[in-house]
N, CA, C and O atoms as CSV, one atom per row, in Angstrom:
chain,resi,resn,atom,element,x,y,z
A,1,UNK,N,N,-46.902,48.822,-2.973
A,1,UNK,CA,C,-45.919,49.849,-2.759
A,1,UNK,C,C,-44.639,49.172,-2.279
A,1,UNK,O,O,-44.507,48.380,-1.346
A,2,UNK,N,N,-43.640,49.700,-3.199
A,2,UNK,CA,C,-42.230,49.195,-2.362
A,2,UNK,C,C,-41.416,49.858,-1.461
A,2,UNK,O,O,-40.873,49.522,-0.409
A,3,UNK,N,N,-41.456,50.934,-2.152
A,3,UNK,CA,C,-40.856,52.212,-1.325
A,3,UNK,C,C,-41.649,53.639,-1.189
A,3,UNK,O,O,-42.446,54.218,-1.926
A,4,UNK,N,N,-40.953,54.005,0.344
A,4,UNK,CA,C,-41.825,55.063,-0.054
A,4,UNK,C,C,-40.639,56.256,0.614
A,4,UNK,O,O,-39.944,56.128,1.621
A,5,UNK,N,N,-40.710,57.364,-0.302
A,5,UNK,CA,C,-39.673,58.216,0.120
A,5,UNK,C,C,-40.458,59.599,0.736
A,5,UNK,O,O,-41.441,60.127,0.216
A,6,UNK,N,N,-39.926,59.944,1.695
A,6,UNK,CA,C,-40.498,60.961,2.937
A,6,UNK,C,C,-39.893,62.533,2.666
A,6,UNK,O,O,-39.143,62.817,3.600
A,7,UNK,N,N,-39.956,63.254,2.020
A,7,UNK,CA,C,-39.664,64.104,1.705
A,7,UNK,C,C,-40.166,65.683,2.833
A,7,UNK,O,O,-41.197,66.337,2.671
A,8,UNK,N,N,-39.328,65.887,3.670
A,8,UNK,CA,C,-39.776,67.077,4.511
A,8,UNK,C,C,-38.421,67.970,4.833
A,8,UNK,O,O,-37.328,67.450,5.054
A,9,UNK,N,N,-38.667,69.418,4.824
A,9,UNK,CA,C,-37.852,70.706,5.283
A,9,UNK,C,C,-36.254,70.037,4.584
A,9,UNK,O,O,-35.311,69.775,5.330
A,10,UNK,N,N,-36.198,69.866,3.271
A,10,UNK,CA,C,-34.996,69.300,2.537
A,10,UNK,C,C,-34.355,68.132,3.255
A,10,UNK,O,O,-33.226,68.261,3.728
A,11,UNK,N,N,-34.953,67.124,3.345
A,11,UNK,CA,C,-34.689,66.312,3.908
A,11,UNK,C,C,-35.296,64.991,3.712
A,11,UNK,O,O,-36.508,64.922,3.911
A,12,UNK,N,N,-34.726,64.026,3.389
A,12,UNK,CA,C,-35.391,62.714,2.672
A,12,UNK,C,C,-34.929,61.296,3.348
A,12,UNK,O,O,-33.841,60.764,3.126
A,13,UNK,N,N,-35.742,60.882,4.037
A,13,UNK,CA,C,-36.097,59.445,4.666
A,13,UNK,C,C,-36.274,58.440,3.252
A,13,UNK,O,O,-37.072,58.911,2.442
A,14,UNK,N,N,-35.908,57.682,3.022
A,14,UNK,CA,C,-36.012,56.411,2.585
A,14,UNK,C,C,-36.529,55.085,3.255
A,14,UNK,O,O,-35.950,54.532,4.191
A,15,UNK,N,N,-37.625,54.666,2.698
A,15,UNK,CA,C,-38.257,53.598,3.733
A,15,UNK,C,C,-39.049,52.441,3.341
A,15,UNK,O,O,-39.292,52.490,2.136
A,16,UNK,N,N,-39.425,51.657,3.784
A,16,UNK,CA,C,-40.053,50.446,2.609
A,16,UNK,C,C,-41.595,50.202,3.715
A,16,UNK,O,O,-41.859,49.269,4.474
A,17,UNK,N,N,-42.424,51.535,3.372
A,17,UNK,CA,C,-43.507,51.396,3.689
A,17,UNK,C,C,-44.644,50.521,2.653
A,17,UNK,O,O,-44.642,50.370,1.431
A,18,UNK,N,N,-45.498,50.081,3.611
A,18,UNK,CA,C,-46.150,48.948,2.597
A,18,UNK,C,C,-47.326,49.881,2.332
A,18,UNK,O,O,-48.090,49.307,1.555
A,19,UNK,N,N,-47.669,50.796,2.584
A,19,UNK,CA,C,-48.213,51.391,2.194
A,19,UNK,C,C,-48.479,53.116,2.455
A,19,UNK,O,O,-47.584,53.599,3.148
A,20,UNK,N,N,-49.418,53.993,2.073
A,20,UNK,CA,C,-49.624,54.925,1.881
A,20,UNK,C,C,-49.859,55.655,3.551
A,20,UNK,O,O,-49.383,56.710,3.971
A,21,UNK,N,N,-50.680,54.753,4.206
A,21,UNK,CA,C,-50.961,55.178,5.794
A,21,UNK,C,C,-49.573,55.088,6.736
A,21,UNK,O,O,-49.281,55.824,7.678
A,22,UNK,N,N,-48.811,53.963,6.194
A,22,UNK,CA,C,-47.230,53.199,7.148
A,22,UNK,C,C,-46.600,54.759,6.627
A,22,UNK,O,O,-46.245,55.422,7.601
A,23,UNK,N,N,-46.407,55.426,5.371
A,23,UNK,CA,C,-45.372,56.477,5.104
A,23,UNK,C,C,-46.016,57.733,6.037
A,23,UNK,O,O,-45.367,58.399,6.844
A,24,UNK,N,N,-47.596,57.910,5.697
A,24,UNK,CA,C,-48.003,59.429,6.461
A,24,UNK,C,C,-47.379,59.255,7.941
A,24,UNK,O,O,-46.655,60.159,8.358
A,25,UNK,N,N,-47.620,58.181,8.710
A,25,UNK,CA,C,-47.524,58.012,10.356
A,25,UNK,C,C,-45.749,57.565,10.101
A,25,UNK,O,O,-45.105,57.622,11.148
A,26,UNK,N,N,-45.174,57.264,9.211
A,26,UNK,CA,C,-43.388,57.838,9.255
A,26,UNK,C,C,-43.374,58.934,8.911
A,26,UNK,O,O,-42.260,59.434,9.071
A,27,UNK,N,N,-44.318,59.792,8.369
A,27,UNK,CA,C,-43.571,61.528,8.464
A,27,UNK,C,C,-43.711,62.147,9.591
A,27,UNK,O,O,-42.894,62.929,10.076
A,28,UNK,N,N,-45.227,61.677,10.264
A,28,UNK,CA,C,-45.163,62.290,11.577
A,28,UNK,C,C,-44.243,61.863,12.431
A,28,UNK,O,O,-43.515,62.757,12.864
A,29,UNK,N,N,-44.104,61.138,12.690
A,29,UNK,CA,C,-43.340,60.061,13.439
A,29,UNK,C,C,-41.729,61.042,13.030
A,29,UNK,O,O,-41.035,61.253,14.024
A,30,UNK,N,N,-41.388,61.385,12.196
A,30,UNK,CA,C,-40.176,62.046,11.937
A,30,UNK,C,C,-40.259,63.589,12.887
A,30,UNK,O,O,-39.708,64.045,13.889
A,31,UNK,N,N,-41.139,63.968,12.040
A,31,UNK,CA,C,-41.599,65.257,13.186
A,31,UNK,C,C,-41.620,65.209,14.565
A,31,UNK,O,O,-40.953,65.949,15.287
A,32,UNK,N,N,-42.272,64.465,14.887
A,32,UNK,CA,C,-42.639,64.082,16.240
A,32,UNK,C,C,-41.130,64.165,16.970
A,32,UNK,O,O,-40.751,65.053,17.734
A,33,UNK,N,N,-40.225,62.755,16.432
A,33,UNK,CA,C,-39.315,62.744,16.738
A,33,UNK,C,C,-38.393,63.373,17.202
A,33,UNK,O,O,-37.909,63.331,18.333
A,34,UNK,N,N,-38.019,64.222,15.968
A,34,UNK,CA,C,-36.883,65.729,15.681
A,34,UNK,C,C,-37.684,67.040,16.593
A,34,UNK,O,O,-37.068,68.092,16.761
A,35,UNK,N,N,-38.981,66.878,17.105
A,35,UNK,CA,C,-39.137,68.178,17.599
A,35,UNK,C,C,-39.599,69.473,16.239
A,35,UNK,O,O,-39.459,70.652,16.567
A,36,UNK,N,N,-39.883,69.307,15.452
A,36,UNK,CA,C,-39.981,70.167,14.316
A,36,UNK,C,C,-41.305,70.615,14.124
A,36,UNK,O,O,-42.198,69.771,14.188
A,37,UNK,N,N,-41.599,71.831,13.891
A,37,UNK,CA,C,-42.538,72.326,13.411
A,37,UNK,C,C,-43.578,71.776,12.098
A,37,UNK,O,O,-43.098,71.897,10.971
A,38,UNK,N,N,-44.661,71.315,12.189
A,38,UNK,CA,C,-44.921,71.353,10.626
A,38,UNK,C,C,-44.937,72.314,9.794
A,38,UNK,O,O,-44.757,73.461,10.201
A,39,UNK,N,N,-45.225,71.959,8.016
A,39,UNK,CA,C,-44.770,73.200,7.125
A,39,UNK,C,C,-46.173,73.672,7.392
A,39,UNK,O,O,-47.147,72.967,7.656
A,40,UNK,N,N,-46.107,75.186,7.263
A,40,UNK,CA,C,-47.688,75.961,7.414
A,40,UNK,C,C,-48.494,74.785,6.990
A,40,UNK,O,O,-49.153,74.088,7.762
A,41,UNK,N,N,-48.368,74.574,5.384
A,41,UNK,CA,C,-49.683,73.712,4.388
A,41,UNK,C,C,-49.753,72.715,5.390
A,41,UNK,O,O,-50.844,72.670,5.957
A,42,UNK,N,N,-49.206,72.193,5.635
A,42,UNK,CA,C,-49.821,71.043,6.343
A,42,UNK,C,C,-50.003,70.603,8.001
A,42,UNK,O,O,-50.228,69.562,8.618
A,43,UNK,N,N,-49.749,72.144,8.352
A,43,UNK,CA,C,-49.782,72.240,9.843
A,43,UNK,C,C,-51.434,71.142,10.443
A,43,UNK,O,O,-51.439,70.067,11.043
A,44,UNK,N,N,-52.314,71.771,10.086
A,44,UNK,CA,C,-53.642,71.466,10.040
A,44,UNK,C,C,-53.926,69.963,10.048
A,44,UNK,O,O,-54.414,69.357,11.002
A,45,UNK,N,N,-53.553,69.416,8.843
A,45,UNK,CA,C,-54.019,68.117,8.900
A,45,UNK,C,C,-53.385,67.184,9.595
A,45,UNK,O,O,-53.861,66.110,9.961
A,46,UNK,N,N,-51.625,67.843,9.898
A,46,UNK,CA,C,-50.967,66.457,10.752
A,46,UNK,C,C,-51.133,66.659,12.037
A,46,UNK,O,O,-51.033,65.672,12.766
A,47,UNK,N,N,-51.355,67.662,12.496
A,47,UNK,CA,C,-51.816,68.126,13.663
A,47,UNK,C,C,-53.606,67.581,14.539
A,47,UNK,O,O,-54.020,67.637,15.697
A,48,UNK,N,N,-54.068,67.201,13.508
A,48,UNK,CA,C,-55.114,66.628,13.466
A,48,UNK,C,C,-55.029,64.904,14.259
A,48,UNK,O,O,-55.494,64.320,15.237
A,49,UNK,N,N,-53.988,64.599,12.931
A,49,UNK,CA,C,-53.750,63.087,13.035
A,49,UNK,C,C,-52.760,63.026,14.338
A,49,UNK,O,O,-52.531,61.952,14.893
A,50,UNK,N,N,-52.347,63.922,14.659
A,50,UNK,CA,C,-50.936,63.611,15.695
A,50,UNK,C,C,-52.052,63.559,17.265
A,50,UNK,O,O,-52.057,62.727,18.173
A,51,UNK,N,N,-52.666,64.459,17.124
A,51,UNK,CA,C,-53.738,64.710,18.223
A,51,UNK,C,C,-54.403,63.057,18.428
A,51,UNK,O,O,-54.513,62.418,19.474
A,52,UNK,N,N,-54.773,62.673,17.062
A,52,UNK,CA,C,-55.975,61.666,17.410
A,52,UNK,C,C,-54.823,60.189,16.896
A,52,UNK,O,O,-55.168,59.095,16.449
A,53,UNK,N,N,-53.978,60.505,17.067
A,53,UNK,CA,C,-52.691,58.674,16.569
A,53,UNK,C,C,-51.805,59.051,17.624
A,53,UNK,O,O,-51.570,58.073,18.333
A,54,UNK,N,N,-51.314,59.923,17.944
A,54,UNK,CA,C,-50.363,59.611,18.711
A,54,UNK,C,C,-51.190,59.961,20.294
A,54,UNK,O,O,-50.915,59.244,21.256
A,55,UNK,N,N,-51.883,60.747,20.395
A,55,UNK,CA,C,-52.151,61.015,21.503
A,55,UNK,C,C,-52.184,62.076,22.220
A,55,UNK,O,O,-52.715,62.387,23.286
A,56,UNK,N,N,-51.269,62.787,21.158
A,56,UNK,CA,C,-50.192,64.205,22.326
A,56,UNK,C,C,-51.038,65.341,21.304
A,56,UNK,O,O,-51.436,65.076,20.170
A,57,UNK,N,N,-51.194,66.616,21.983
A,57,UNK,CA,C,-51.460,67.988,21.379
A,57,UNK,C,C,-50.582,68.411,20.665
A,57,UNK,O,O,-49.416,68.129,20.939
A,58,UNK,N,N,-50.833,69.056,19.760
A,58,UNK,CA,C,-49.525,69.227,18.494
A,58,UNK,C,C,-49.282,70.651,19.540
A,58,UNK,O,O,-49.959,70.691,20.567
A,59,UNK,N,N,-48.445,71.636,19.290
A,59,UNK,CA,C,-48.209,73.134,20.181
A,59,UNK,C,C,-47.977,74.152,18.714
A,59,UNK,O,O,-47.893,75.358,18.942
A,60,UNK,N,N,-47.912,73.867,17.789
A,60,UNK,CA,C,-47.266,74.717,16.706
A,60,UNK,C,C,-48.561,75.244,16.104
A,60,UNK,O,O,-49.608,74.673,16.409
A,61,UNK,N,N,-48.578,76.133,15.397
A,61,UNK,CA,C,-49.417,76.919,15.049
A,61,UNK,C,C,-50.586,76.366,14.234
A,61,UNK,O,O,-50.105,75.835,13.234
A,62,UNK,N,N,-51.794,76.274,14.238
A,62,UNK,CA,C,-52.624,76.304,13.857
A,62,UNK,C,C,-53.796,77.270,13.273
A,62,UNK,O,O,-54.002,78.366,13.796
A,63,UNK,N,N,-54.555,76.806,12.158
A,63,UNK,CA,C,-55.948,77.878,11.941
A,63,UNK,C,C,-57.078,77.563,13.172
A,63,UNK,O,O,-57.241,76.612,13.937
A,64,UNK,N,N,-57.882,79.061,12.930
A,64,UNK,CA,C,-58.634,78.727,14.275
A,64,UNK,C,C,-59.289,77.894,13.813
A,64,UNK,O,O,-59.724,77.304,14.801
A,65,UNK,N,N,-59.875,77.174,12.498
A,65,UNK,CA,C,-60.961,76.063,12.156
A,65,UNK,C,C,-60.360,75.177,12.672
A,65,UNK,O,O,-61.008,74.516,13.484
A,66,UNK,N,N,-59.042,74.822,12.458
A,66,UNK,CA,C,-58.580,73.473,13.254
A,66,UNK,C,C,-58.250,73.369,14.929
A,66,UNK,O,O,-57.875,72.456,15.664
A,67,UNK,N,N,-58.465,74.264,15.051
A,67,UNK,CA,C,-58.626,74.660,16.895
A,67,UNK,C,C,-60.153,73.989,17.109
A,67,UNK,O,O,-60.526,73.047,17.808
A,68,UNK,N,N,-60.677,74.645,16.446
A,68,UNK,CA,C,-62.437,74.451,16.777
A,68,UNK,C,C,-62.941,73.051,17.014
A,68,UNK,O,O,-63.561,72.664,18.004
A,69,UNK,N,N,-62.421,72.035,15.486
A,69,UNK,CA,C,-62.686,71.383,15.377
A,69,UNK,C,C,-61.781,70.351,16.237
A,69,UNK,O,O,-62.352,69.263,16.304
A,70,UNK,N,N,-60.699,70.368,16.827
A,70,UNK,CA,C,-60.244,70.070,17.863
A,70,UNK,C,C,-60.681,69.596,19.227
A,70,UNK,O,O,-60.533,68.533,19.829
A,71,UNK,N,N,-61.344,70.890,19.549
A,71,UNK,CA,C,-61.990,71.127,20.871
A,71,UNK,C,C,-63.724,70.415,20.410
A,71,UNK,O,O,-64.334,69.776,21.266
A,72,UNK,N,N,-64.071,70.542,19.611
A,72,UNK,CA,C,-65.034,70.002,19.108
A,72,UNK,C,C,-65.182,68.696,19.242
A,72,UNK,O,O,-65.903,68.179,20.095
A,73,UNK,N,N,-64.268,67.868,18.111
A,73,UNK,CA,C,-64.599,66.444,18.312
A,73,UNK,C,C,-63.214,65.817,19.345
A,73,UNK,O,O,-63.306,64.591,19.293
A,74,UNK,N,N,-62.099,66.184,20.166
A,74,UNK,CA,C,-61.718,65.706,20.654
A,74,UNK,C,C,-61.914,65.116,21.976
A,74,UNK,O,O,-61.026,64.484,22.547
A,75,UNK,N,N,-63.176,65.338,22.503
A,75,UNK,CA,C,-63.769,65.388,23.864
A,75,UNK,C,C,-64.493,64.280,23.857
A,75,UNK,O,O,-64.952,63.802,24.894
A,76,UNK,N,N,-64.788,63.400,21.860
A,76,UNK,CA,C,-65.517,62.683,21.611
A,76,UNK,C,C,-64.646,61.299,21.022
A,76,UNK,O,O,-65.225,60.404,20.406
A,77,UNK,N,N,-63.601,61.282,21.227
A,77,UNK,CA,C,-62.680,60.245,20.450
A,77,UNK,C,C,-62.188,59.755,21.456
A,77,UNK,O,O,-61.360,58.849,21.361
């Protein structure tokens, strides 16, 4: 991979991730940053990863499956 372009809420990062994992943890990492909500679709899964990579509780809306599974395996990581 040479580049990888970050595409979120009309808005495009340009970046020379070496790969596929370096771009996901620069989108969060953008989010994170700016304070921004994730988009519904993908509230769930970055919220997941933000919980268990960065450390911090996501606060923005979630399904209750991803609540569950939250409280579920986060007590275990």
């Amino acid at each position: 991979m040479e580049e990888a372009i970050i595409t979120a809420d009309m808005a495009r990062i340009y970046t020379r991730a070496s790969d596929v994992y370096e771009a996901v943890l620069l989108l969060m990492a953008s989010y994170y940053v700016g304070d921004f909500t994730f988009p519904k679709v993908y509230a769930n899964l970055l919220s997941i990863m933000q919980q268990f990579v960065v450390g911090e509780a996501y606060c923005g809306e979630r399904s209750s499956n991803c609540i569950t599974f939250l409280k579920k395996y986060g007590d275990r990581m």
